[in-house]
C-alpha positions in Angstrom: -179.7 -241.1 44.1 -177.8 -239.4 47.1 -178.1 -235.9 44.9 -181.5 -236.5 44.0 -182.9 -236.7 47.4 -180.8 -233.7 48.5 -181.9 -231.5 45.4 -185.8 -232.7 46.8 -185.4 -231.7 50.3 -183.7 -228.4 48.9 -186.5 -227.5 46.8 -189.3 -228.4 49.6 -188.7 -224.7 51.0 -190.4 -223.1 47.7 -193.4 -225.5 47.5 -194.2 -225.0 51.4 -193.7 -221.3 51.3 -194.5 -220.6 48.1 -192.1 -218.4 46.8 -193.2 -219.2 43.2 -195.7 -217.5 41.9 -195.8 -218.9 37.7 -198.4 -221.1 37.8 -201.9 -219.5 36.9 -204.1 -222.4 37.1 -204.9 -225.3 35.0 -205.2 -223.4 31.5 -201.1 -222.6 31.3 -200.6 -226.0 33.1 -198.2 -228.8 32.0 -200.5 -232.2 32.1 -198.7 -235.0 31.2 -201.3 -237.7 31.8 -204.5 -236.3 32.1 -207.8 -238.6 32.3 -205.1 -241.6 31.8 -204.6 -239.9 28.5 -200.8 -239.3 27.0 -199.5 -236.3 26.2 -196.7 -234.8 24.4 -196.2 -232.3 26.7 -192.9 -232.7 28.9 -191.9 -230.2 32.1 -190.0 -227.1 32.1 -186.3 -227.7 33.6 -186.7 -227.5 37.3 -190.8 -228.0 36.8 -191.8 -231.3 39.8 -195.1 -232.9 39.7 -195.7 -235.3 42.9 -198.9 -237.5 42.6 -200.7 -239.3 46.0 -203.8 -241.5 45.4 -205.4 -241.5 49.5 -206.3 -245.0 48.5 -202.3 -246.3 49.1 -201.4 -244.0 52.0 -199.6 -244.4 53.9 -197.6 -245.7 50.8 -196.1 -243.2 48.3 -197.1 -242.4 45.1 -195.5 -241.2 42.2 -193.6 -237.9 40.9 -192.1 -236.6 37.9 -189.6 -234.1 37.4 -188.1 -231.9 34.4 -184.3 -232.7 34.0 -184.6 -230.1 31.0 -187.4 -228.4 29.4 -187.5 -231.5 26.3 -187.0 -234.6 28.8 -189.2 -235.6 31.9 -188.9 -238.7 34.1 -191.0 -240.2 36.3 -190.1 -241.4 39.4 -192.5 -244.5 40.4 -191.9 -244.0 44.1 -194.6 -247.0 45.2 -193.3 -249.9 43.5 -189.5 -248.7 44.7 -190.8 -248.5 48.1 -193.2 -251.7 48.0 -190.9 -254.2 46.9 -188.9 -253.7 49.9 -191.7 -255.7 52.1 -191.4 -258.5 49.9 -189.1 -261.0 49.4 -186.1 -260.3 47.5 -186.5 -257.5 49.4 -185.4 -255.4 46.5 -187.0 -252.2 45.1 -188.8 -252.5 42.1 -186.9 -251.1 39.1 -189.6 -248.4 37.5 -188.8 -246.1 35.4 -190.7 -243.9 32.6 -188.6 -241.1 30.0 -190.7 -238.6 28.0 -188.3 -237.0 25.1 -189.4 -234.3 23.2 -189.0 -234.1 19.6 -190.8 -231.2 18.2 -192.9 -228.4 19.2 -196.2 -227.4 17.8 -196.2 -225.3 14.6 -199.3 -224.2 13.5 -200.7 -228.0 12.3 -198.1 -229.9 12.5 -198.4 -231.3 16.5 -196.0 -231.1 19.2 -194.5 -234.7 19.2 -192.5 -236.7 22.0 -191.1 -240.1 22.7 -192.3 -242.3 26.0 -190.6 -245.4 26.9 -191.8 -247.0 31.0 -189.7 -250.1 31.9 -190.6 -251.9 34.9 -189.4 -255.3 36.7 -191.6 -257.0 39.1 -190.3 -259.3 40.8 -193.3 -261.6 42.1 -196.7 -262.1 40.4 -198.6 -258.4 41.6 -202.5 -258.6 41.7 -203.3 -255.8 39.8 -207.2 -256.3 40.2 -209.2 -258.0 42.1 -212.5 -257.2 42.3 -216.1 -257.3 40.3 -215.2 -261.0 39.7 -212.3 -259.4 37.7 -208.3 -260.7 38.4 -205.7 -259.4 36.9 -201.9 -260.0 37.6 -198.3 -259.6 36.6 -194.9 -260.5 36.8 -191.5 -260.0 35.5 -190.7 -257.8 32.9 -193.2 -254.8 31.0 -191.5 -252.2 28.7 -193.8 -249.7 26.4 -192.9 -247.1 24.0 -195.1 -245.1 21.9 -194.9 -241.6 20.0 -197.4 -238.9 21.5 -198.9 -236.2 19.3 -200.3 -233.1 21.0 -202.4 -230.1 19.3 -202.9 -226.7 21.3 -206.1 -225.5 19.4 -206.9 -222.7 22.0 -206.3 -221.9 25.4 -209.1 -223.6 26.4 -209.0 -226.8 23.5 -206.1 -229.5 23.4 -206.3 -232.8 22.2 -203.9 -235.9 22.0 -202.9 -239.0 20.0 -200.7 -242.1 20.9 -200.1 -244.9 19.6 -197.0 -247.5 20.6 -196.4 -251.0 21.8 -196.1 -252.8 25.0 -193.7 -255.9 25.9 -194.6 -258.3 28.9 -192.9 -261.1 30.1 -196.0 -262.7 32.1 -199.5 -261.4 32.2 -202.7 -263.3 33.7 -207.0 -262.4 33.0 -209.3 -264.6 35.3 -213.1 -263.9 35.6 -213.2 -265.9 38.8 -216.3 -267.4 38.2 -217.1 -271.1 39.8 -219.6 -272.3 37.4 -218.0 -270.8 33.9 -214.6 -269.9 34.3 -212.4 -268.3 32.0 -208.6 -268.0 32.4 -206.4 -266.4 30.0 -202.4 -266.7 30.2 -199.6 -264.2 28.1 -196.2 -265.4 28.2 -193.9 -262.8 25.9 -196.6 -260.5 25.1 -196.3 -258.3 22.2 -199.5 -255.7 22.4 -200.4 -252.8 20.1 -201.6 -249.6 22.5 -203.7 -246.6 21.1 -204.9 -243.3 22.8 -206.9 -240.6 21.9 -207.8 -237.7 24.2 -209.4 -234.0 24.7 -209.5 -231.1 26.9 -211.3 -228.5 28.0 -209.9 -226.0 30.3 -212.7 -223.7 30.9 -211.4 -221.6 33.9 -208.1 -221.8 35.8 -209.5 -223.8 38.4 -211.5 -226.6 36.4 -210.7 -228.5 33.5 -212.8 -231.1 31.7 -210.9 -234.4 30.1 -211.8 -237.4 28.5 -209.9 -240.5 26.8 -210.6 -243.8 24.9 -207.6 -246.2 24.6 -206.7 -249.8 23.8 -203.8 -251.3 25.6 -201.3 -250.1 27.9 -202.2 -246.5 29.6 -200.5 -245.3 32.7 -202.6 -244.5 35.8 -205.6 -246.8 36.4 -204.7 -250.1 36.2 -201.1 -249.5 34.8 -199.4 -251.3 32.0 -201.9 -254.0 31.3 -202.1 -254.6 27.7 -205.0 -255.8 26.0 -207.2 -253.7 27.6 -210.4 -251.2 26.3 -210.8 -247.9 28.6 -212.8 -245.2 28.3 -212.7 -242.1 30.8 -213.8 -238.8 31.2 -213.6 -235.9 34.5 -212.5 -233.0 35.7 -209.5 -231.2 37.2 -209.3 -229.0 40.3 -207.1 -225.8 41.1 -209.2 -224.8 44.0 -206.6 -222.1 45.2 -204.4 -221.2 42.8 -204.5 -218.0 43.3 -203.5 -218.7 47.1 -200.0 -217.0 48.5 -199.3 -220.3 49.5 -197.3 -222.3 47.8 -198.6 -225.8 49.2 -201.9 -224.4 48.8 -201.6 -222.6 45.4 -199.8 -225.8 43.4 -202.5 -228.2 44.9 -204.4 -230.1 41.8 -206.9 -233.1 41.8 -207.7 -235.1 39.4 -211.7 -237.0 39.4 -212.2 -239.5 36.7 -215.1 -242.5 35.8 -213.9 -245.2 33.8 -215.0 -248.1 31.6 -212.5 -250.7 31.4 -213.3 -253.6 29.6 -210.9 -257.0 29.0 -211.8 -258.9 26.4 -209.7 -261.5 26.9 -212.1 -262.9 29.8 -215.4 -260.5 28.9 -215.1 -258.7 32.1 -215.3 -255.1 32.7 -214.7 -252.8 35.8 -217.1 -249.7 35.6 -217.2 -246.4 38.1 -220.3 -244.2 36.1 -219.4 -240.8 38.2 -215.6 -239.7 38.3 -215.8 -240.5 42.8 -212.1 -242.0 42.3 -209.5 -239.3 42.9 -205.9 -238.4 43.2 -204.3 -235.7 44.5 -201.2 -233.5 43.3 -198.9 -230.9 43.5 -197.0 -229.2 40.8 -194.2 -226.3 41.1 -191.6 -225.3 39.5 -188.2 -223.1 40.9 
């Protein structure tokens, strides 16, 4: 871990500076989870991603980094960070792998691996809003094979499908007069994901995804669940000489997440709920 953090701080001279100029804007982009989608995509060697939702700040949020050009790992700095202010006082072991197996060739799709184990340990409220509660505890592993097809520059779209493990997971509607509670002990859950994008310009891409089950951004590996997205992307100055300026990306997605289990759903109609990112590479 030691090395890790020194091999960051060394590398925070480029992104600051900018002394790398590769990137040209979302069309030759690496997204790995665009729209909550999944990918098959991994980094280049040397290639970092670090992710900050402005709804958690001052918290963290999370990063991913290319160990080689066919295996990325993501490095879910929050929960390490949070479970320090709660008793056992103990960062939260979080960790997601992305292995590629095989490159595009003409139809056949470029394919990868993705496994994300995670330990919590106390019950986290997940959601708790629109009369909609959702929490977790213990163990959650997933894995699932992501397909990818490159049909232009401009056109890529994505298929997943996997399963997700979890130890404790808990649906209540929260309603007084007609409530309706739903309790997963040992939960084995089938996930699904289907995806597209547009990338009209180098500084705005289009996305959209529908998906069943476990999917990685908005609310995170909760099972079970129905979720349809669709927004945009933003390079606003890639072209900048700046390198903090010039690797700046935003993501703005709507959602409809529905959850069956207690016929509840948690709607934003205009994509108003962003996160922010910077991606470089050495």
């Amino acid at each position: 871990m030691k090395n890790l953090i020194k091999y960051i701080f060394l590398l925070l001279p480029v992104f600051v500076t900018g002394q790398n100029d590769t990137l040209k804007g979302l069309q030759s982009d690496i997204l790995l989870h665009p729209a909550d989608g999944f990918t098959a995509y991994t980094l280049q060697k040397g290639e970092f991603v670090y992710n900050q939702s402005p709804f958690i700040l001052p918290l963290p949020g999370w990063a991913w980094w290319g160990i080689s050009d066919g295996v990325t790992v993501e490095i879910d700095l929050l929960p390490l960070v949070g479970g320090l202010f709660e008793k056992p006082y103990l960062p939260v072991p979080s960790f997601n792998f992305r292995f590629k197996i095989l490159n595009q060739k003409r139809i056949v799709p470029t394919v990868s691996f993705e496994t994300m184990y995670q330990h919590l340990w106390n019950e986290v409220i997940q959601s708790d809003i629109s009369g909609v509660f959702v929490s977790r505890k213990g163990n959650s592993w997933f894995n699932r094979l992501n397909m990818s097809w490159k049909l232009s520059n401009r056109f890529h779209t994505h298929f997943s499908f996997g399963v997700t493990f979890v130890e404790y997971l808990f649906f209540s509607n929260k309603d007084s007069i007609h409530l309706i509670e739903k309790e997963h002990n040992n939960l084995l859950s089938p996930d699904i994901s289907i995806s597209l994008d547009y990338r009209m310009k180098p500084y705005i891409s289009f996305h959209t995804s529908l998906s069943y089950g476990t999917t990685f951004v908005y609310l995170d590996n909760i099972p079970r669940k129905q979720q349809l997205t669709y927004g945009f992307r933003l390079a606003p100055f890639y072209k900048n000489k700046f390198g903090f300026l010039r690797n700046l990306r935003a993501e703005f997605i709507a959602f409809y997440i529905y959850l069956p289990d207690i016929n509840k759903s948690i709607t934003s109609l205009l994509p108003v709920f962003p996160y922010f990112y910077w991606q470089w590479n050495l």
